[in-house]
N, CA and C atoms as an extended XYZ file, in Angstrom:
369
Properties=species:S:1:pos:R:3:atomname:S:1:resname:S:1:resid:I:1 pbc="F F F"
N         0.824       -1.188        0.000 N   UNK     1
C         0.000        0.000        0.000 CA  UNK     1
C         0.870        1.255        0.000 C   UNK     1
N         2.179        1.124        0.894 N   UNK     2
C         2.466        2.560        0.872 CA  UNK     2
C         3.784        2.798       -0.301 C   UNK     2
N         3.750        1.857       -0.810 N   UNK     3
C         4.803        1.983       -2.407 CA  UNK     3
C         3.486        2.305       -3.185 C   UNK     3
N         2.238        2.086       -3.264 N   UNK     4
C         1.417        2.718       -3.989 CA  UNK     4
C         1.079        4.279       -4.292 C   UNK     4
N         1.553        4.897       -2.441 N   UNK     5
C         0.659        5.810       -1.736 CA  UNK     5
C         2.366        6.602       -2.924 C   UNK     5
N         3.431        6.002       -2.653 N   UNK     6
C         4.463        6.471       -3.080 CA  UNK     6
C         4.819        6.375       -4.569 C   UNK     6
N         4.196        5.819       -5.226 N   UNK     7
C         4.111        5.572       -6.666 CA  UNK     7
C         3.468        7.145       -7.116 C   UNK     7
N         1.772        7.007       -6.038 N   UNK     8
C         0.857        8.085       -6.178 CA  UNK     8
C         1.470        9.531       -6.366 C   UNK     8
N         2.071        9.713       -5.482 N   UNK     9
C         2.850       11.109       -4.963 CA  UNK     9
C         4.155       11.381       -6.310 C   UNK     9
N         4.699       10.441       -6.599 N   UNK    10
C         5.590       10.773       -7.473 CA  UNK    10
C         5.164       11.183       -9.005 C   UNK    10
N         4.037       10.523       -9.079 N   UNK    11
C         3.707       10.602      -10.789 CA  UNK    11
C         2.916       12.121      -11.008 C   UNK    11
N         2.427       12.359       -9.248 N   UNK    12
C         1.476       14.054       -8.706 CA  UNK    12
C         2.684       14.902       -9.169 C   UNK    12
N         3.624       14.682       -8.534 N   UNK    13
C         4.953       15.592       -8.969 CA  UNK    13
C         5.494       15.805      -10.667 C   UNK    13
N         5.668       14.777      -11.028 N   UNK    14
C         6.155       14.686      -12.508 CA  UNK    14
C         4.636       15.120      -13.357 C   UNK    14
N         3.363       15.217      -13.299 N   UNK    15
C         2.279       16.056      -13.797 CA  UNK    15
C         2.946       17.245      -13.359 C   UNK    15
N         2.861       17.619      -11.833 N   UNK    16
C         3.129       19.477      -11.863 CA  UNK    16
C         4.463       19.918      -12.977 C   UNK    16
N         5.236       18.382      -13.017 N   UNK    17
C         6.813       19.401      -13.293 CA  UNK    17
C         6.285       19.667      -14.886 C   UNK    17
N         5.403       18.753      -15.557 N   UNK    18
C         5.150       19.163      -17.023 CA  UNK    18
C         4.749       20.281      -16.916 C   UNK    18
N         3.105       20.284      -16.551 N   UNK    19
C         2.417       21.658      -16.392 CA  UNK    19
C         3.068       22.957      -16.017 C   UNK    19
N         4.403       23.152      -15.118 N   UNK    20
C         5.120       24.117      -15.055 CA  UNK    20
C         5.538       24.705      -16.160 C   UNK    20
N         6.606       23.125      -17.004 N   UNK    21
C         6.846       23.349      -18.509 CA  UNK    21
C         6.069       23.970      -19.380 C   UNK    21
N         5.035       23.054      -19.481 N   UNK    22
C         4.411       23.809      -20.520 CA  UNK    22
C         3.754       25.339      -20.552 C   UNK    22
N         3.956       25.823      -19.241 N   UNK    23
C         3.216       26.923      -18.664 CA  UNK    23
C         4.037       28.233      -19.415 C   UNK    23
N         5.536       27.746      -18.694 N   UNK    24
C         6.468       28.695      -19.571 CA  UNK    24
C         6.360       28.843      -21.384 C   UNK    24
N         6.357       27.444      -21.817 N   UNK    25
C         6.432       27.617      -23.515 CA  UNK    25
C         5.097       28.191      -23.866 C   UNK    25
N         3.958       28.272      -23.321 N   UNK    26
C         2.303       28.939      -23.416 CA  UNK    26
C         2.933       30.262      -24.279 C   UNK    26
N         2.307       30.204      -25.656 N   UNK    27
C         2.366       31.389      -25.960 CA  UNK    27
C         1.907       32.682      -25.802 C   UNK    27
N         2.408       34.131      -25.437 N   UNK    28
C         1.582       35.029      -24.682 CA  UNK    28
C         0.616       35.519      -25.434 C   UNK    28
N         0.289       35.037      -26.730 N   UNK    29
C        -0.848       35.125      -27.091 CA  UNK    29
C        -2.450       34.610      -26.395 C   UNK    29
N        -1.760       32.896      -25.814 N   UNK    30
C        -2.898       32.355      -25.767 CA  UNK    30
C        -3.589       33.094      -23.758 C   UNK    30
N        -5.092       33.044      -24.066 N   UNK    31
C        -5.633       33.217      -22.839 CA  UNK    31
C        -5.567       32.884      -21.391 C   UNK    31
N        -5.457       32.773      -20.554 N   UNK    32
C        -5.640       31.843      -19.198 CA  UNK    32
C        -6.583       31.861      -19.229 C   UNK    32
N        -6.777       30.166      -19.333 N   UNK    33
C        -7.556       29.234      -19.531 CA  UNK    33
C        -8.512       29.048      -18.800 C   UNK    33
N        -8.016       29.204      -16.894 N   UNK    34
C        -8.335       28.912      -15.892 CA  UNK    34
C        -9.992       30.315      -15.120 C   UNK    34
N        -9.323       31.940      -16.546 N   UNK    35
C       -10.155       32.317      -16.343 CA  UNK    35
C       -11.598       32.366      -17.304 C   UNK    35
N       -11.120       32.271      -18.488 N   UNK    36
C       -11.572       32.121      -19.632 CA  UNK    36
C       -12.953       31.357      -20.116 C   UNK    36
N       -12.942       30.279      -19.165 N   UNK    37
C       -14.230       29.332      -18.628 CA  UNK    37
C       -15.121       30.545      -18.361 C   UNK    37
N       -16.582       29.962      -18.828 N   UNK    38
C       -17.827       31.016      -18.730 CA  UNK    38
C       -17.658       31.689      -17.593 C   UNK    38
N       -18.254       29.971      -16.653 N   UNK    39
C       -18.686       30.334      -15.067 CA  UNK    39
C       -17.459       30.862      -14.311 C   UNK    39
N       -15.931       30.568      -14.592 N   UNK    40
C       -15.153       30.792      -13.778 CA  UNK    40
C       -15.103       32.358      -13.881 C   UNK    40
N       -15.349       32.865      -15.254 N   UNK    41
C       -15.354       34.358      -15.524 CA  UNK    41
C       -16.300       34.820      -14.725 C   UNK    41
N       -17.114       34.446      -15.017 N   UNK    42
C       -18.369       35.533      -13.961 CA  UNK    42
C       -18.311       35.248      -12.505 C   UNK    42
N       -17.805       34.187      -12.275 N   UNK    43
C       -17.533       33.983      -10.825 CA  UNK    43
C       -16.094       35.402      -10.452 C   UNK    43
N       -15.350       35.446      -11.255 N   UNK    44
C       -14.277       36.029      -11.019 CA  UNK    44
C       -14.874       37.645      -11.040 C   UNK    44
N       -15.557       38.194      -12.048 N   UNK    45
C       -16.432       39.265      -12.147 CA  UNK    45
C       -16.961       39.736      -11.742 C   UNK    45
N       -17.875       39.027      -10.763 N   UNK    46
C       -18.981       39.168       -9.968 CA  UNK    46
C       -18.071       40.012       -8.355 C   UNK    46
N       -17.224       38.450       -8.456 N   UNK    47
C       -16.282       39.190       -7.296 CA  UNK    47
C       -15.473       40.417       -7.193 C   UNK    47
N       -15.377       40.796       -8.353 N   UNK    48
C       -14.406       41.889       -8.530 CA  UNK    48
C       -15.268       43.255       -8.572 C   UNK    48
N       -16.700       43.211       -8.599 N   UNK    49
C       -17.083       44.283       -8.377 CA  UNK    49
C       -18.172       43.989       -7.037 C   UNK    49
N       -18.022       43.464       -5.963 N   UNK    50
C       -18.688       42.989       -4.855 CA  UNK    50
C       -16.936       42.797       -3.953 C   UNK    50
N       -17.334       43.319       -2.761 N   UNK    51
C       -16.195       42.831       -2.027 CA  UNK    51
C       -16.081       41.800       -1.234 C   UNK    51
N       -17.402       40.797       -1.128 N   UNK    52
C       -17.774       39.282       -0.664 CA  UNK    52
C       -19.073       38.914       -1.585 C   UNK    52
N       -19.189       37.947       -1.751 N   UNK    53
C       -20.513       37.279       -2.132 CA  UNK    53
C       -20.936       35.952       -1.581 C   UNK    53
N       -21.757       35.454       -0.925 N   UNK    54
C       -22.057       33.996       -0.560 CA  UNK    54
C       -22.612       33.325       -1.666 C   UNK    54
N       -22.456       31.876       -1.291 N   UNK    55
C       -22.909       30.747       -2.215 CA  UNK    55
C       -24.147       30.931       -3.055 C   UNK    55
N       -24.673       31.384       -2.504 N   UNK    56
C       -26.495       31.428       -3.260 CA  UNK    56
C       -26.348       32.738       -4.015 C   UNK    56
N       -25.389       33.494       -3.332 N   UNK    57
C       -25.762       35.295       -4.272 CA  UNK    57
C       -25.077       34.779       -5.584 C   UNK    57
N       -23.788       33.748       -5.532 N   UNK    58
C       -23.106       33.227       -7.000 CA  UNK    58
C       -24.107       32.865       -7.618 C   UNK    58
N       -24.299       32.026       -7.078 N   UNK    59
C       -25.508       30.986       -7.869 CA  UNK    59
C       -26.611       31.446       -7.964 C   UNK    59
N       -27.127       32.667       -8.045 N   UNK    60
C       -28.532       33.181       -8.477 CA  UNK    60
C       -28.189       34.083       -9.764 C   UNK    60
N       -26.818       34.969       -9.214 N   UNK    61
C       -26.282       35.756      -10.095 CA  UNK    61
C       -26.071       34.816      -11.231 C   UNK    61
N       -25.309       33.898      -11.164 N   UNK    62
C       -24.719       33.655      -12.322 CA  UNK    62
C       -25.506       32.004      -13.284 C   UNK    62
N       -26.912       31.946      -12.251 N   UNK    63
C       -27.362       30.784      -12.665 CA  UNK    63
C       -27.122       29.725      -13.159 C   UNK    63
N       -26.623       29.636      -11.745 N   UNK    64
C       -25.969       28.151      -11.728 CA  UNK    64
C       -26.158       26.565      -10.692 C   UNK    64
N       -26.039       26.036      -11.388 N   UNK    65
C       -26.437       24.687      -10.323 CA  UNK    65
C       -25.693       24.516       -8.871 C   UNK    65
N       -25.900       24.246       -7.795 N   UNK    66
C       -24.656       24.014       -6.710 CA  UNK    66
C       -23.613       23.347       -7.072 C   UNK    66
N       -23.568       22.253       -7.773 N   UNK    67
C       -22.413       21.367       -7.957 CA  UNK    67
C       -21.681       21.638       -9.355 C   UNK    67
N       -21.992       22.835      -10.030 N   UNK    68
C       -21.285       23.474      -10.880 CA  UNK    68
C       -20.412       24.341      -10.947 C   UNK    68
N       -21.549       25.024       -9.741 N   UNK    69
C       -20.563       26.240       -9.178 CA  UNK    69
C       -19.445       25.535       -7.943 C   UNK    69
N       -20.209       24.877       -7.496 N   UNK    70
C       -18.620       24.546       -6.326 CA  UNK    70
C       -17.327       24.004       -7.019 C   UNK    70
N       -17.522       23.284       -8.094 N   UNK    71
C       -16.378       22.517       -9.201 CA  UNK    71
C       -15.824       23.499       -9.623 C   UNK    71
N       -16.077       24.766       -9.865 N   UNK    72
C       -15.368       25.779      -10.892 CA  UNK    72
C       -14.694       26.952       -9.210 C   UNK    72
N       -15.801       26.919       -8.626 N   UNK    73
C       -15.528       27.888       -7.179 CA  UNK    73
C       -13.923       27.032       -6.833 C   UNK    73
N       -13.846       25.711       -6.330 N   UNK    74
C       -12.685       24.849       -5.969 CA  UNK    74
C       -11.521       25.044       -6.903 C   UNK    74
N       -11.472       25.042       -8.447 N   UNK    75
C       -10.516       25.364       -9.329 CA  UNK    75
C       -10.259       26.767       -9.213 C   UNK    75
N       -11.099       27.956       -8.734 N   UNK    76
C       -10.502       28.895       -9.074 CA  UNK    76
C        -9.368       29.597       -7.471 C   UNK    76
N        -9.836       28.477       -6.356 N   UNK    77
C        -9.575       28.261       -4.725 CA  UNK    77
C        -8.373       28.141       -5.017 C   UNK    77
N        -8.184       26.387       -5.999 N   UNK    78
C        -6.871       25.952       -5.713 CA  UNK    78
C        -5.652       26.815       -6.417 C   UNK    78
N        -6.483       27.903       -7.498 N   UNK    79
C        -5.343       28.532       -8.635 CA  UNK    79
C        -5.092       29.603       -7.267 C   UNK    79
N        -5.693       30.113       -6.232 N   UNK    80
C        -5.540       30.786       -5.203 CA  UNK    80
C        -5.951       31.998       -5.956 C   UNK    80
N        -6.887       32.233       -6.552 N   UNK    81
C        -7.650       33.363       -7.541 CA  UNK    81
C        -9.185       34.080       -6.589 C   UNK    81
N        -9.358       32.847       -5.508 N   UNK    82
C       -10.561       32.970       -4.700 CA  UNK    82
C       -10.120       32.725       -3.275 C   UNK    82
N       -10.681       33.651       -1.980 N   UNK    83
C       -10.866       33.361       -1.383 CA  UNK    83
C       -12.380       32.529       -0.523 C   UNK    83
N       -11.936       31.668       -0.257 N   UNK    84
C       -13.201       30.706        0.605 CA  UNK    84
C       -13.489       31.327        2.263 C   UNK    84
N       -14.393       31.438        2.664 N   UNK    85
C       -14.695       31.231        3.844 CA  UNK    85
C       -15.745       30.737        4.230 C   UNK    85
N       -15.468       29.331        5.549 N   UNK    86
C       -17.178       28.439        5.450 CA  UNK    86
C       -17.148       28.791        6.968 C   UNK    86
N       -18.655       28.737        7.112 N   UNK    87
C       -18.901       28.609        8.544 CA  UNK    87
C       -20.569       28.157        8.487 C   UNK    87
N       -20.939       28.266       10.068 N   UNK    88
C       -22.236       27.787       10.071 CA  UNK    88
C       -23.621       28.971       10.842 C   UNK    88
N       -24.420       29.148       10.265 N   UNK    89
C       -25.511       30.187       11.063 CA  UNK    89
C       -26.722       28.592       11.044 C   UNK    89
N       -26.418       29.166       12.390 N   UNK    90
C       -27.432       27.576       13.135 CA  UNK    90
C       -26.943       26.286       12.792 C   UNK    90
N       -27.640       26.333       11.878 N   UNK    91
C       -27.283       24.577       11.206 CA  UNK    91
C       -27.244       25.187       10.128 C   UNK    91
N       -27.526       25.957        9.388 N   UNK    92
C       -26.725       25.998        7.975 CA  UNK    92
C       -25.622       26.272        7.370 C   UNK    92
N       -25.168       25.891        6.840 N   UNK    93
C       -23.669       26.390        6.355 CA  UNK    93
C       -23.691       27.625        5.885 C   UNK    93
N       -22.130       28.296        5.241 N   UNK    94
C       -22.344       29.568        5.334 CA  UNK    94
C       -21.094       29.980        4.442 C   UNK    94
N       -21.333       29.694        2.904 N   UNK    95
C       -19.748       30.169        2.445 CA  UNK    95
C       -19.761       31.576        1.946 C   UNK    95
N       -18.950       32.268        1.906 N   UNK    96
C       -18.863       33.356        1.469 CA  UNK    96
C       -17.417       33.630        0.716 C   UNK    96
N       -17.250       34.239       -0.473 N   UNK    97
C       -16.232       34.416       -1.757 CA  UNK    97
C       -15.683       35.985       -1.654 C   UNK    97
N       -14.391       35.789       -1.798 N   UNK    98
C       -13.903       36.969       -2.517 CA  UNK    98
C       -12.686       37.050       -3.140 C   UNK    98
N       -12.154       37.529       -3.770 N   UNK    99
C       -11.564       37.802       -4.699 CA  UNK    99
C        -9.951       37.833       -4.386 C   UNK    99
N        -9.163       37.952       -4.656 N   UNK   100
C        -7.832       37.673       -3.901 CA  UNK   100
C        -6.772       38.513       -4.962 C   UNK   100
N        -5.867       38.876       -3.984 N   UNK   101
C        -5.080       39.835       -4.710 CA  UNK   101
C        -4.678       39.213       -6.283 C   UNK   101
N        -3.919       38.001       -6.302 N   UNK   102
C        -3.896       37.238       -7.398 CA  UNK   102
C        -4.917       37.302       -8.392 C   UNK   102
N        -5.918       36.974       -7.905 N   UNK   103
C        -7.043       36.793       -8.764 CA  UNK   103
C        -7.201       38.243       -9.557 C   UNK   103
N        -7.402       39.280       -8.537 N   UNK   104
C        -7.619       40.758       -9.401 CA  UNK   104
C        -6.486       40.925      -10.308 C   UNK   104
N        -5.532       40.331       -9.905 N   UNK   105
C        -4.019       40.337      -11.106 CA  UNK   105
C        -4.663       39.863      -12.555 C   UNK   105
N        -4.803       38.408      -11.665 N   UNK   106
C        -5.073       37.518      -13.247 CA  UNK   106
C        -6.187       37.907      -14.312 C   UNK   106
N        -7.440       38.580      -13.041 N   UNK   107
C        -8.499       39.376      -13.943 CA  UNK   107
C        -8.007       40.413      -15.009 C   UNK   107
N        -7.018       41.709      -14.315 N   UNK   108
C        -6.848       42.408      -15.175 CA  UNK   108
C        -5.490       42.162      -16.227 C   UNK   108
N        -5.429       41.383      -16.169 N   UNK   109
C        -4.044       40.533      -17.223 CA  UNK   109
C        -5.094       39.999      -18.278 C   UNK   109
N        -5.790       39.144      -17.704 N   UNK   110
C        -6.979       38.569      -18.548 CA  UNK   110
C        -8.232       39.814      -19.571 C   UNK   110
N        -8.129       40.804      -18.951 N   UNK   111
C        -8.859       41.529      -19.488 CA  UNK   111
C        -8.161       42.558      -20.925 C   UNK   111
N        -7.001       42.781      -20.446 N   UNK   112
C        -5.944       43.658      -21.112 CA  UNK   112
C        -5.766       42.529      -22.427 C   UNK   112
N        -5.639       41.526      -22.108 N   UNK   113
C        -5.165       40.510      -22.754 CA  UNK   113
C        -6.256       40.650      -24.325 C   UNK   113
N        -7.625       40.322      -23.631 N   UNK   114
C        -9.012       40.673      -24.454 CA  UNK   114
C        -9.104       41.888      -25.170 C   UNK   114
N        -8.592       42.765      -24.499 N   UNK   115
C        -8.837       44.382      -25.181 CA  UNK   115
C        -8.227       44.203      -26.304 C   UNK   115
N        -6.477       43.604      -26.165 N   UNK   116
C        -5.438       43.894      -27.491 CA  UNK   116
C        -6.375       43.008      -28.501 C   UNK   116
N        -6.786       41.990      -28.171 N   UNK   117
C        -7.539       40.791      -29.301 CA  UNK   117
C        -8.616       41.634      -30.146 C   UNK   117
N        -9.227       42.305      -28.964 N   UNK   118
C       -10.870       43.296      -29.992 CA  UNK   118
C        -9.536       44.156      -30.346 C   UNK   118
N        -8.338       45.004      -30.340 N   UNK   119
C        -8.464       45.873      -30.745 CA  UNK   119
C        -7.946       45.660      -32.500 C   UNK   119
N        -6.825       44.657      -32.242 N   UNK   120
C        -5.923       43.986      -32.786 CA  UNK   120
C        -7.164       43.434      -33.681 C   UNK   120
N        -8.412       42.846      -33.836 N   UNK   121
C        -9.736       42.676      -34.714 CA  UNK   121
C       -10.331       43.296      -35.086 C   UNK   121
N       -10.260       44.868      -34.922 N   UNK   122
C       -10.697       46.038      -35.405 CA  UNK   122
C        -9.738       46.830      -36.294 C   UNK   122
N        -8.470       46.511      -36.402 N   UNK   123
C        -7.731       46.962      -37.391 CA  UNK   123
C        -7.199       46.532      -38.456 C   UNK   123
């Protein structure tokens, strides 16, 4: 089991060391990817002009299912683009989102990025 657990961990490493690679050769043409996704955009959007939002204000705003939005909410957590905070009022849970210095980076990198494309398509 634990040459497995150690098999596991090594092949986790040799994925990141590609994805690093290939991160660098990414041409600066192409988009981040990570924001570029519909929901991850408007999740990122939403936040950037709100200075918190909870689970349900995402998901009404941006009409979306719970288990759609938490899959894209978790990817944009782990890129560290979002902050999470959970807690509980009574018995209900209680997450609330915001935006993270990174994230407002990657937004306006991502946005600048878009402008040159329309402008660079208009000439």
């Amino acid at each position: 089991m634990a040459k497995t657990s150690a098999a596991r961990k090594q092949q986790s490493e040799i994925r990141n060391q590609k994805s690093a690679i290939s991160a660098k050769k990414r041409s600066p043409l192409e988009l981040d990817r990570l924001i570029h996704e519909r929901l991850r955009l408007g999740i990122v959007s939403a936040l950037a002009v709100n200075d918190r939002l909870t689970f349900n204000d995402l998901k009404h705003q941006l009409r979306s299912t719970d288990g759609n939005l938490s899959v894209h909410a978790r990817k944009l957590e782990d890129a560290q683009y979002i902050a999470v905070e959970k807690s509980f009022e009574g018995r209900l849970p209680h997450t609330e989102y915001r935006l993270t210095p990174a994230g407002r980076r990657a937004l306006e990198k991502y946005l600048a990025h878009m402008e040159a494309i329309i402008k660079a398509a208009r000439n």
